[in-house]
N, C-alpha and C positions, 0 to 999 in steps of 0.2 A: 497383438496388442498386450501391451503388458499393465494388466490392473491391479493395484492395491485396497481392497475394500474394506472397511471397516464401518462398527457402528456406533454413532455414539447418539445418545440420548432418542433413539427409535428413530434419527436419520441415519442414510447412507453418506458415505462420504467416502470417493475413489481417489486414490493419490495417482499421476499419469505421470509420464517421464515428458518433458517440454517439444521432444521430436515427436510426440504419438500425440499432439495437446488436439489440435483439427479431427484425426482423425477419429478421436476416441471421444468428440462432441459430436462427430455425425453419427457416431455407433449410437450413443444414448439415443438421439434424438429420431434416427430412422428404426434402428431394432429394437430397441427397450421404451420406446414414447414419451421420453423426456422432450415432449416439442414443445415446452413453452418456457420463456429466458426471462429469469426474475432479475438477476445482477450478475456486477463481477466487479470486482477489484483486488487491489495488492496489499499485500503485508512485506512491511521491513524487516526482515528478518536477517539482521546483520551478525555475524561479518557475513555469514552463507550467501547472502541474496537477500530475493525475495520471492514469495511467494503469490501469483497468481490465484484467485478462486473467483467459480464460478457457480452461481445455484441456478438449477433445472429443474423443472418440475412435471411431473405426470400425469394431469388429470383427472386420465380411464382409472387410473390406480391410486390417485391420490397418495405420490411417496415424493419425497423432494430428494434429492441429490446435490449433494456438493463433490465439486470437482476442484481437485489441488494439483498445483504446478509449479516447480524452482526453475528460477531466472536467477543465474549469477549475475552478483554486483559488480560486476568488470565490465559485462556486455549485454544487461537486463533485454532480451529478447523472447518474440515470441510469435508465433504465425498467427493473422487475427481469425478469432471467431466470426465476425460480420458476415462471412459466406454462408456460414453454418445459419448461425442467428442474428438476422439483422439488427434483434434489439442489443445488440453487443456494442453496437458502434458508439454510443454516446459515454457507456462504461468505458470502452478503450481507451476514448481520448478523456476523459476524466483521469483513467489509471498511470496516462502517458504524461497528464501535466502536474501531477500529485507527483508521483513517484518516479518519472522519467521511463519507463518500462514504454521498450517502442514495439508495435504490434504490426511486425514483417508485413505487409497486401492491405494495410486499413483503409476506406476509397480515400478518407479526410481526417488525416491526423496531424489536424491544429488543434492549439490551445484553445479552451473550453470557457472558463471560469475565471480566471486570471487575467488582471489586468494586461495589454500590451505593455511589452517591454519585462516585464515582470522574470526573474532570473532565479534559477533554483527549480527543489522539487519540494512542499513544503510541506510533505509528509513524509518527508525520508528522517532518520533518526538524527542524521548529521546535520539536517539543516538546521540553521542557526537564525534564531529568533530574534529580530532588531529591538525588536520593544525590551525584549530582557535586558539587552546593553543599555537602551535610553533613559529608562526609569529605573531607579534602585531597586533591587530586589530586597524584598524583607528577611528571608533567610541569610544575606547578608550579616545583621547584627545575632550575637545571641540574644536568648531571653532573657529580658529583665534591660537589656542596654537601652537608655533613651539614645546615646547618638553625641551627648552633648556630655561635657565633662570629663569622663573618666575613660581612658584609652580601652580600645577592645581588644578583646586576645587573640582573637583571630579574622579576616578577612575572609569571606567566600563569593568567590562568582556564582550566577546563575547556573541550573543545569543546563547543559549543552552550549556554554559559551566558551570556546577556547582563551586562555592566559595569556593571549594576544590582543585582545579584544578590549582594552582599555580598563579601569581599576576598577574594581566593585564602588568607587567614591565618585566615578564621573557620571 
């Protein structure tokens, strides 16, 4: 098993390669006493991926552990914890309708929180916000412009809306 440990702020925090990700949650959990599962979810971390984490906690020892794992953005996979910790299963399918990251053996990984029908992942960096296009953005005008009278110097769309996406005036 290949562990990267570090510490930051008087926690632990182990970076684990995503093929060792199971097995190095049963190591904590059976040999070190990390048997009790606080959370887990994703970080966008693009272009790279993203980053799985997971916090564990000890008890008898009272130390907490976070655990980190890369999931490239081509094929966001991962083997699910739910065997290991059952309290994993509700994180998973949270992490899987947020960000799309699918977690290989989960018993039920459907959509959580989001409406049916609902399309995207809407914590991924690229997803694109509808309401930014529907309603004007204020960073649109500069300062000082009321809007009315005198031509602006420049045009800006919202962050994260692509120049496809209709004028910053619609």
């Amino acid at each position: 098993m290949n562990l990267r440990l570090s510490e930051s702020f008087g926690d632990s925090t182990a970076d684990v390669d995503a093929s060792e990700w199971v097995q190095t949650l049963t190591y904590v959990r059976d040999d070190l006493g990390y048997v009790f599962f606080d959370w887990l979810t994703g970080v966008d971390d693009q272009p790279d991926g993203f980053v799985v984490v997971a916090h564990v906690y000890n008890p008898a020892a009272r130390k907490r552990l976070l655990l980190r794992t890369r999931v490239p953005a081509a094929d966001p996979r991962l083997p699910s914890a739910v065997p290991v910790y059952r309290g994993a299963d509700w994180h998973e399918r949270e992490t899987y309708e947020m960000f799309g990251v699918v977690f290989d053996g989960h018993p039920n990984l459907v959509p959580l929180l989001l409406p049916d029908g609902f399309e995207g992942h809407p914590l991924r960096k690229d997803f694109i916000l509808a309401a930014r296009v529907a309603k004007p953005w204020p960073g649109a005008k500069e300062p000082g412009e009321s809007g009315h009278g005198s031509p602006s110097r420049r045009k800006t769309l919202p962050p994260g809306v692509p120049a496809d996406w209709g004028t910053p005036d619609s």
